[in-house]
N, C-alpha and C positions, 0 to 999 in steps of 0.2 A: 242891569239890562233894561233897555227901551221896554214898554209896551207892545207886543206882539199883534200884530191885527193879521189873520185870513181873508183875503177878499177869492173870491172862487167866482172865475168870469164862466159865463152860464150861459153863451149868446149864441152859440155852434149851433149848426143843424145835421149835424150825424148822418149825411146822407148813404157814406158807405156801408149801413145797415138798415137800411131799406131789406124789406116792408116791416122789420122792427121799431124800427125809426119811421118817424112822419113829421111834417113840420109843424105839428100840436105838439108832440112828444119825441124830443131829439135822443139823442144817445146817450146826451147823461143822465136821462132819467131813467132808463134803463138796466134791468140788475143783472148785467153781464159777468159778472165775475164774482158776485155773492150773492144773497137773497138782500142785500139794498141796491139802490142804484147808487148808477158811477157816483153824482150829485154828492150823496149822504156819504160813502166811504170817500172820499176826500175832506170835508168836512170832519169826521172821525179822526181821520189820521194828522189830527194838526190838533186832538184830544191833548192837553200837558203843556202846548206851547202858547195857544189862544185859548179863548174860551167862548161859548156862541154869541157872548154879548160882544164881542171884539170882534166877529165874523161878519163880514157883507158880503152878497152875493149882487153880479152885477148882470141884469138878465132885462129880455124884452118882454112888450106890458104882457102876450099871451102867454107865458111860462111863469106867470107871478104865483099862478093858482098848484102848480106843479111843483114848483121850489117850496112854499110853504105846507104841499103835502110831504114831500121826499125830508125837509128838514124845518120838523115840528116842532124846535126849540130854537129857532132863529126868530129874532125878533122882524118884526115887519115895521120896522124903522128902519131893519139894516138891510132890504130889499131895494136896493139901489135900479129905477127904472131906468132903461134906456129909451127917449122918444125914438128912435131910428139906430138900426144897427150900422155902424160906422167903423169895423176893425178895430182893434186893441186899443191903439192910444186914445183915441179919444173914451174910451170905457177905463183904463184907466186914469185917466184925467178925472173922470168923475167918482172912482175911488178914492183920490188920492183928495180931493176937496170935500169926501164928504168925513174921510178920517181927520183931518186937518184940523176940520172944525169943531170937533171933542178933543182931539190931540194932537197938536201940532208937532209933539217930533215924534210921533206914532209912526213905528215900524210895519210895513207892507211883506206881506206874504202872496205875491198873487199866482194865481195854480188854475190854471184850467183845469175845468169841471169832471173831466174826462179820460181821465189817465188812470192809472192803473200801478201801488205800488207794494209790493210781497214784502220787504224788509223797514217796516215801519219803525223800528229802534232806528236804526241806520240814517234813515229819510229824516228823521229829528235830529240827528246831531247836525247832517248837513244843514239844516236851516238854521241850527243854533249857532253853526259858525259862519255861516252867508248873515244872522242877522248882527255878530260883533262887526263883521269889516261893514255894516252898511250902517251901524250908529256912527262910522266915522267919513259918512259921506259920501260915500262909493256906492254904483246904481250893482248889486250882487246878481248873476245869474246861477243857478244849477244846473252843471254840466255831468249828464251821466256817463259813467263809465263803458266805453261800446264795446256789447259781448260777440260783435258780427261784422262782417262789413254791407251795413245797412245802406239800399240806395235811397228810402223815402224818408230819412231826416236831415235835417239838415247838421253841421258842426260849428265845435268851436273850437276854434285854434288855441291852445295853451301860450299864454307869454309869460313874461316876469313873474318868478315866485316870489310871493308875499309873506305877511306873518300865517303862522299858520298851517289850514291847508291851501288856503286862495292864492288864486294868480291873477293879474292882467289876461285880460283878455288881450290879444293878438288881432283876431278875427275873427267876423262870424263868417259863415260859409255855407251857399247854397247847395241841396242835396245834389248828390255827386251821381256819378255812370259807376260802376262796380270794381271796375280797376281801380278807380283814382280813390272809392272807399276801402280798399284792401289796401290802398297807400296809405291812408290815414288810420286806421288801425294799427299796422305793424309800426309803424313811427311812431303811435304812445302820442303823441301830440296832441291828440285832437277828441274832443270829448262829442258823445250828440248833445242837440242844444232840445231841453225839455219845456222852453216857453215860461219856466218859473223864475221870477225874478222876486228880489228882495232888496226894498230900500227905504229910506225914509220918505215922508209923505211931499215936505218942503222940498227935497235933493229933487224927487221926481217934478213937482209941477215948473221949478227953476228948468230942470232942463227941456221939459216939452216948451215950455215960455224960451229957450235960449236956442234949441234947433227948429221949433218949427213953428216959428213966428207968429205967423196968420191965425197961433193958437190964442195968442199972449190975452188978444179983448173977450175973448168968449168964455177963455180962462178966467182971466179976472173979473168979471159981471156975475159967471155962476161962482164964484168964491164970497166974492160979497152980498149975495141973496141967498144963497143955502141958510136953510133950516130957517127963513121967515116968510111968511106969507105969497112972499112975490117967487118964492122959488120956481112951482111949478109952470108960472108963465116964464120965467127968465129962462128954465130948462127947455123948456120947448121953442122958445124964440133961436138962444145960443148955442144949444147942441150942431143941429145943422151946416153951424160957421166954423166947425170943429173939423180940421181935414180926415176923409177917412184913408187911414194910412195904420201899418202894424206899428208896434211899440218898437220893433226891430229894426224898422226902416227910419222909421220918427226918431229912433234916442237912442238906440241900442251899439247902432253902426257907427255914430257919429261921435257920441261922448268920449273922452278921456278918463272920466273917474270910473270904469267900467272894468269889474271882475268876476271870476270864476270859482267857484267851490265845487271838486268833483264829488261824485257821491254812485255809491255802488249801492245800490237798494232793491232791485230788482221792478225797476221801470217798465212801463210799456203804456204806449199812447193807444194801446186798444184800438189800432187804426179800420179795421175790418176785422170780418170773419175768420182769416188766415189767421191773426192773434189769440183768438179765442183759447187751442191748443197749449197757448202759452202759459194763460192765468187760470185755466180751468182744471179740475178733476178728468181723468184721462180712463177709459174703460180699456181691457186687458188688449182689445188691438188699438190704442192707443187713438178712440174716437172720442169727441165730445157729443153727448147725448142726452137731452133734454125733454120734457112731457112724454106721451103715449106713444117711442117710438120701438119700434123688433127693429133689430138689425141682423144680418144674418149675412158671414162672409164680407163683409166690409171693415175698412181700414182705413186710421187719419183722417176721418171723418167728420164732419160738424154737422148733427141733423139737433137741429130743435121747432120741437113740436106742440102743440096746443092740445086742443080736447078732441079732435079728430087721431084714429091710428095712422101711423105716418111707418111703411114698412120699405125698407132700403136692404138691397141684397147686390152682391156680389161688385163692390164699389168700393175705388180706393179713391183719396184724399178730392170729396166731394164735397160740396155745402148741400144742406137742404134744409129753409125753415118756412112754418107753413104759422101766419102771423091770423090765420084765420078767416080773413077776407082777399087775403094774396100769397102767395106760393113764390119761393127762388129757390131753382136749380142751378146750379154751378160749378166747375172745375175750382176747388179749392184755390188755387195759384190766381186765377182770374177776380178774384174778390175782390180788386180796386174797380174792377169795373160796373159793377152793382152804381155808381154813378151814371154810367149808360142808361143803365134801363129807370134812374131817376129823372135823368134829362129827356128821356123819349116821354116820359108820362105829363114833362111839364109842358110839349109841344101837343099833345092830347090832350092838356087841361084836364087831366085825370085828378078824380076823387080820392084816387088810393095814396096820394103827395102827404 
């Protein structure tokens, strides 16, 4: 087997968890769902297959100080800057040239920072057979198994079955209206698409060089100045010329060597507050409940609290978390909208961002 490399893209600003989240400190630095943040238990669970000196994190310069508190045995050689956040491909693009460059047919693990996974045996096999079909060339994605008919992920269509468990991919597919995801469930066809891919480093920068052209000089300029002197002006010059486009749109949708590995592992993109319920320890009426809070008569709840008493009575499926200089109240159901009240504060030029 290849060489295993984790790269854990770090670039997200977590705004549907506001006022937990701020754009010093996004979501995955956050210990939503253990006493580490998202960050460190992604990095954890990829314990057996890589190891930290094979792990990069791909993040902007202000979260460099935050990644190397959250994950203290990461080298800061494999703290991959981004000058400008530019969407997926081009951050993997600079994965994939800085692996290249110690290990040209070094195997990619890329996993946003930010997920969330309960069956971590499980979660290792599927990457260990996403990463046999991708020594033979083929760009791997992991397609989890949908326990719901989910409207805010997106799918993947199942095509030709392969060796193994992988398939061709068919198609990707933009998140659906709740019908047409209750069609895609009961038909077995269609997997959610979890944003983790797995390929080799050469297969990827070929294909960002072969769909998306305009990439091919900025690609090859930073290939040939990495890791000498001129890197860090050639990264700040070239970056920029790098279109900002997703890895889905750029190579995903377009390529033919593209397949599937499903995996049932007990997933969750930790989208909101509503998720929380999912990965967290549940009190006898079935609330999540965090620092110095009394609850009294409430239910399906999510209150977390700081060093202030924070006291919630007779309230079903509510948020409430008091981040210490900011307060949110909420209808449980309504927690995509916690971007509202990010967006109204960016029109105030508010301190609390």
């Amino acid at each position: 087997m290849s060489s295993i490399h984790a790269v854990i893209m770090a670039g997200g600003s977590g705004t549907r968890f506001w006022p937990l989240s701020r754009s010093s400190r996004p979501k995955q630095f956050l210990p939503l769902t253990s006493k580490l943040p998202l960050i460190a238990e992604t990095m954890k669970r990829m314990n057996g297959l890589s190891t930290p000196a094979r792990t990069s994190v791909v993040c902007g310069a202000k979260h460099v100080a935050l990644v190397k508190k959250a994950l203290p045995k990461l080298s800061a050689k494999n703290i991959v800057v981004e000058p400008e956040a530019r969407n997926t491909a081009p951050a993997i693009a600079l994965a994939c040239i800085h692996v290249a460059h110690a290990d040209p047919q070094g195997v990619l693990v890329v996993l946003p920072s930010d997920q969330h996974v309960a069956d971590v045996p499980a979660f290792q096999a599927a990457v260990r057979e996403a990463v046999r079909v991708a020594e033979g060339g083929e760009i791997v994605t992991l397609g989890i198994a949908p326990t719901r008919p989910e409207t805010g992920y997106g799918y993947i269509r199942v095509g030709v079955k392969q060796s193994g468990a992988a398939c061709k991919v068919a198609a990707f597919v933009e998140k659906p209206n709740l019908e047409t995801a209750q069609g895609y469930v009961s038909s077995g066809k269609y997997l959610w698409n979890a944003g983790i891919f797995v390929f080799r480093a050469d297969v990827m920068l070929d294909a960002l060089t072969k769909h998306l052209p305009e990439s091919a000089r900025p690609i090859a300029a930073l290939r040939e100045a990495w890791g000498s002197r001129r890197a860090a002006a050639v990264l700040k010059r070239e970056f920029k010329k790098l279109p900002s486009i997703s890895i889905d749109y750029a190579v995903a949708e377009k390529a033919s060597n593209i397949s599937v590995v499903p995996a049932s592992c007990g997933w969750s993109d930790v989208g909101s507050f509503n998720a929380l319920p999912d990965v967290r320890a549940l009190d006898a009426a079935g609330n999540v409940c965090e620092g110095d809070a009394l609850l009294i008569d409430t239910r399906g709840s999510v209150v977390l609290g700081g060093k202030r008493p924070i006291a919630v009575v007779g309230m079903t499926d509510v948020v409430v978390v008091d981040a210490g200089d900011a307060i949110l109240v909420l209808p449980k159901d309504k927690s995509q909208d916690v971007r509202k009240v990010v967006d109204a504060l960016k029109a105030r030029r508010s301190a609390l961002l």
